[in-house]
Structure formats: structure tokens, C-alpha cells
MDAnalysis code that builds the backbone (N, CA, C; Angstrom):
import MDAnalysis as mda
import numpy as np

u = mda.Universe.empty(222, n_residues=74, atom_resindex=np.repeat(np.arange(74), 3), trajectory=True)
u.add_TopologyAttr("name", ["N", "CA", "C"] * 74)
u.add_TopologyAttr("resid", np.arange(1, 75))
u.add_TopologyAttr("resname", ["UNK", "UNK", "UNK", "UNK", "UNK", "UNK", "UNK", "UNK", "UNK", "UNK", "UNK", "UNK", "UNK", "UNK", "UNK", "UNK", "UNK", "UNK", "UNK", "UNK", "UNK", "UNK", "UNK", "UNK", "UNK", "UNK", "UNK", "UNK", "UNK", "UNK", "UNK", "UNK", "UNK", "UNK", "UNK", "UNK", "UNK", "UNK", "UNK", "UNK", "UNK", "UNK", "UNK", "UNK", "UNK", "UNK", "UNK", "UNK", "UNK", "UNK", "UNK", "UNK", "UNK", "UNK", "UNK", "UNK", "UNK", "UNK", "UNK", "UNK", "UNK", "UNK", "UNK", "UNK", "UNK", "UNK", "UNK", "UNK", "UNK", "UNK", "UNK", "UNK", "UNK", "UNK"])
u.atoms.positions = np.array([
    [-28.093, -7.235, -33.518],
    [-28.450, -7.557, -32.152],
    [-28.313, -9.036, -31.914],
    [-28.316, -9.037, -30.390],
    [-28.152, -10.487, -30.758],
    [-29.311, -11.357, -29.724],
    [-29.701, -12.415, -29.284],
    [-30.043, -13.159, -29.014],
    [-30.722, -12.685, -27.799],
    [-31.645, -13.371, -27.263],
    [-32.823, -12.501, -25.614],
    [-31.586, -12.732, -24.755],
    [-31.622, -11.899, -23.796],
    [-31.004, -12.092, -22.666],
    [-29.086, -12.143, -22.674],
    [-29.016, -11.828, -23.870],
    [-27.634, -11.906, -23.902],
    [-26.884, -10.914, -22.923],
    [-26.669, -11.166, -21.945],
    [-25.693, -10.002, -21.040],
    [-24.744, -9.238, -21.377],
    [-23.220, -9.765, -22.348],
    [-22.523, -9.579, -22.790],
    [-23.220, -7.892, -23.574],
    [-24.065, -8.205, -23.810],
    [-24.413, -7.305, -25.282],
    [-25.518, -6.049, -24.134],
    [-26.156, -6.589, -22.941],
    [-26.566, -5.527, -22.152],
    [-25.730, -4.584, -21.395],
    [-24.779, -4.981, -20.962],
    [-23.934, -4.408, -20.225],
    [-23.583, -3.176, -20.410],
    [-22.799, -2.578, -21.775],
    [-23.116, -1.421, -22.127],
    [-24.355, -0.742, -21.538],
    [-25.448, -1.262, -22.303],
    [-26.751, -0.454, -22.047],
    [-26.689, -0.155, -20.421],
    [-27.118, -1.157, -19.282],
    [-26.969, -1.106, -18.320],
    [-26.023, 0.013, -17.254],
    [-24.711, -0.347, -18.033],
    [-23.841, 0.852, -17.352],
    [-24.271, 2.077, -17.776],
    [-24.365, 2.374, -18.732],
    [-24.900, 3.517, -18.908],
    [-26.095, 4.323, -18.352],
    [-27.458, 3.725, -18.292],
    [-28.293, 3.560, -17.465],
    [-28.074, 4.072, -16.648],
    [-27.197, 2.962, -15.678],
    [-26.974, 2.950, -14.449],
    [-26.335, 4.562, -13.932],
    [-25.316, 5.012, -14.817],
    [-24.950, 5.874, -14.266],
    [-25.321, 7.579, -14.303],
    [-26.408, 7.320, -15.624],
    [-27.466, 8.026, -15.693],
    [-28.244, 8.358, -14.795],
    [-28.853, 7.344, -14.013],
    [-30.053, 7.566, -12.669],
    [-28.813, 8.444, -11.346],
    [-27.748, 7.666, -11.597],
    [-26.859, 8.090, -10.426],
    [-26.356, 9.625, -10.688],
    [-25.910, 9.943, -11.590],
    [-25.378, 10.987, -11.954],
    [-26.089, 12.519, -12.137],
    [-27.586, 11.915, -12.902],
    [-28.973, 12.988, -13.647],
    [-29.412, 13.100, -12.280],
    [-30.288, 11.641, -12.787],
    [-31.719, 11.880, -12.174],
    [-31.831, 11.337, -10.518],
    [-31.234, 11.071, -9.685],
    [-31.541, 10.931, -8.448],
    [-30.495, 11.715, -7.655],
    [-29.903, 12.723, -8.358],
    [-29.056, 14.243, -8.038],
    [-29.817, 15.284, -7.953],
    [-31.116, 15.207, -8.263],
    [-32.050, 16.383, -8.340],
    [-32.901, 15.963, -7.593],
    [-33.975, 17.339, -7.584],
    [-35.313, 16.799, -7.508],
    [-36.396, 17.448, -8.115],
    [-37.064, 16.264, -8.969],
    [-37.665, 16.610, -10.222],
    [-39.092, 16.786, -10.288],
    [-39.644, 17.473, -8.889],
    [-41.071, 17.486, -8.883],
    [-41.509, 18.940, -8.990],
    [-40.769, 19.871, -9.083],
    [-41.148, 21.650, -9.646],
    [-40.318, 21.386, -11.370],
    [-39.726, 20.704, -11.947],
    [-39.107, 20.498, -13.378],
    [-40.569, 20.313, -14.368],
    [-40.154, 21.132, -15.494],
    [-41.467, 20.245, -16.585],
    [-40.493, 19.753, -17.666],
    [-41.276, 19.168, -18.381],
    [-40.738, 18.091, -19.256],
    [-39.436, 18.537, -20.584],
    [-39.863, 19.899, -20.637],
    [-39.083, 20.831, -21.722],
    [-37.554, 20.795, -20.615],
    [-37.817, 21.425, -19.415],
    [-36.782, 21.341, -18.489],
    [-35.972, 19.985, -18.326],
    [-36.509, 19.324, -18.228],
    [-36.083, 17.297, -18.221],
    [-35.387, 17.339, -19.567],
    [-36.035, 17.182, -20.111],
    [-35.610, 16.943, -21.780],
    [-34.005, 17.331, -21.976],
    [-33.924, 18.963, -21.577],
    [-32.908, 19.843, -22.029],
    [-31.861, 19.007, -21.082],
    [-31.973, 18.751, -19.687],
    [-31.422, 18.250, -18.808],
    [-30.185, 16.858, -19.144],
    [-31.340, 16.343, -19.923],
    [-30.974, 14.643, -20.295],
    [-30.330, 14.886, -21.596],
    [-30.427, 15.722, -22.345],
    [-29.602, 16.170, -23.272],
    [-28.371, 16.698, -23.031],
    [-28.252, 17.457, -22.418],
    [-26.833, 18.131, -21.652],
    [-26.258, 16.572, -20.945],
    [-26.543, 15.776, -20.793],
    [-26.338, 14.881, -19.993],
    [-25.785, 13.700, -21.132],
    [-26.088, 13.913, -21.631],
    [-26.121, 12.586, -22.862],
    [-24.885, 12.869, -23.780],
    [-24.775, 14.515, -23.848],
    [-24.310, 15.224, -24.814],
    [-22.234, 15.279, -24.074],
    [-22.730, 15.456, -22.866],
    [-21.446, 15.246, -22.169],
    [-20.789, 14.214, -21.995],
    [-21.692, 12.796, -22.310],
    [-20.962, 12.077, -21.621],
    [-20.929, 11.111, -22.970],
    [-20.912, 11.693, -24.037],
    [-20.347, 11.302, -25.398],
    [-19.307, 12.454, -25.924],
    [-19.592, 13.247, -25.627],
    [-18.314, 14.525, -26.198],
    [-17.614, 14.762, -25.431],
    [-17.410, 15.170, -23.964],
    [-16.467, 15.975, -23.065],
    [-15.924, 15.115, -22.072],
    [-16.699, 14.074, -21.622],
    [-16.159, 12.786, -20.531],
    [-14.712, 12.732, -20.457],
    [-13.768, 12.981, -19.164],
    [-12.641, 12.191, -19.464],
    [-12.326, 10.956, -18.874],
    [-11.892, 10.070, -20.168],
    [-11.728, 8.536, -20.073],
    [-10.577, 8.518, -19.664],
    [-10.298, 7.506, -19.163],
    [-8.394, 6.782, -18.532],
    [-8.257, 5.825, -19.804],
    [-9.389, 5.297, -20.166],
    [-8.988, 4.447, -21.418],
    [-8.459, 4.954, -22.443],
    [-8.873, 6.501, -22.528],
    [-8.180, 6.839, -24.134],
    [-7.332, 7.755, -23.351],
    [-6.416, 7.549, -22.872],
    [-5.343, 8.517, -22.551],
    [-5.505, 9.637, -21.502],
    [-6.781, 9.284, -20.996],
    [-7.075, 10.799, -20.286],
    [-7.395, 12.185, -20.858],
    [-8.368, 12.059, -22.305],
    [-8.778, 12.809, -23.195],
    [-10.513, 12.148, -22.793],
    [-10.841, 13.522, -23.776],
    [-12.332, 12.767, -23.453],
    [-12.565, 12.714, -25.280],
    [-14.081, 11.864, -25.366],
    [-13.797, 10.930, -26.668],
    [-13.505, 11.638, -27.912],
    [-13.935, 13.559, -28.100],
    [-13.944, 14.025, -29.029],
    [-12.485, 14.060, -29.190],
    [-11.507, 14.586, -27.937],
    [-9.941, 14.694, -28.332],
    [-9.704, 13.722, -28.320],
    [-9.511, 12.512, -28.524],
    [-8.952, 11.184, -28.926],
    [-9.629, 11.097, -30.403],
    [-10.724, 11.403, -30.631],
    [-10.809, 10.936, -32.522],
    [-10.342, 12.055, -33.288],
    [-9.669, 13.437, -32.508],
    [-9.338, 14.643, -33.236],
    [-7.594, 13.598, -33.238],
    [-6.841, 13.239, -32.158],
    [-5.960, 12.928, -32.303],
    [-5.679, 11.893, -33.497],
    [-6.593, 11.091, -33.788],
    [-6.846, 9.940, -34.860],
    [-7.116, 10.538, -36.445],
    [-7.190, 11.932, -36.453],
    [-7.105, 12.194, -37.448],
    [-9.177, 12.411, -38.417],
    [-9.750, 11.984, -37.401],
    [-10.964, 11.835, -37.271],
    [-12.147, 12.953, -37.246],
    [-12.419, 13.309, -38.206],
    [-13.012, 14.672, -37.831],
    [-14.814, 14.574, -36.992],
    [-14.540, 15.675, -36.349],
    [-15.388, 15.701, -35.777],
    [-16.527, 16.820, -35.799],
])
């Protein structure tokens, strides 16, 4: 890690975040949800947008088919 306040190094975090509230949680409405329901929610959510996402950066694959293409098991 590096140093307080380093931006460079938040940014990640931030975007992500960011597109979390936009995408999850202010797409619903979470006042009949309980927490088991949330949970599963933010998981499916988390789970997609590390495995199935498609990027323009990696070719227009999402990240699992770009490290299958690399020879990378997954």
C-alpha cells in the first residue's frame, strides 16, 4: 500500500465503488430486502463483474476468456 491519500492508488477502489452504488444498489429498492437477500445480491454482483464483464480493453472478452486465451487456467 502506499502512502495516505494517494489517489493514484484510490482510483481503482473508487471506480469500482462508484459503479457499484450505480449499477446494485441505487437500481433497487432495498427496504422489503433482508440481509441474506443483500448479501447474495452483492455477490452476484461482485462475481460478475470479475468473471463475465465485457471489457474493450481485453479484446471484447470478459476477464475469464482473456486468461483462458493466455493459457491461464481458471
Amino acid at each position: 500500500m502506499s502512502c495516505k491519500a494517494c489517489s493514484p492508488d484510490n482510483a481503482a477502489c473508487e471506480g469500482f465503488f462508484g459503479r457499484l452504488n450505480n449499477e446494485l444498489f441505487y437500481a433497487r429498492d432495498w427496504l422489503d430486502t433482508t440481509i441474506d437477500e443483500f448479501m447474495a445480491a452483492l455477490d452476484a454482483c461482485i462475481r460478475w463483474y470479475n468473471e463475465a464483464r465485457i471489457k474493450l480493453s481485453l479484446g471484447s472478452r470478459s476477464p475469464v476468456e482473456h486468461r483462458q486465451s493466455l493459457g491461464i487456467a481458471v
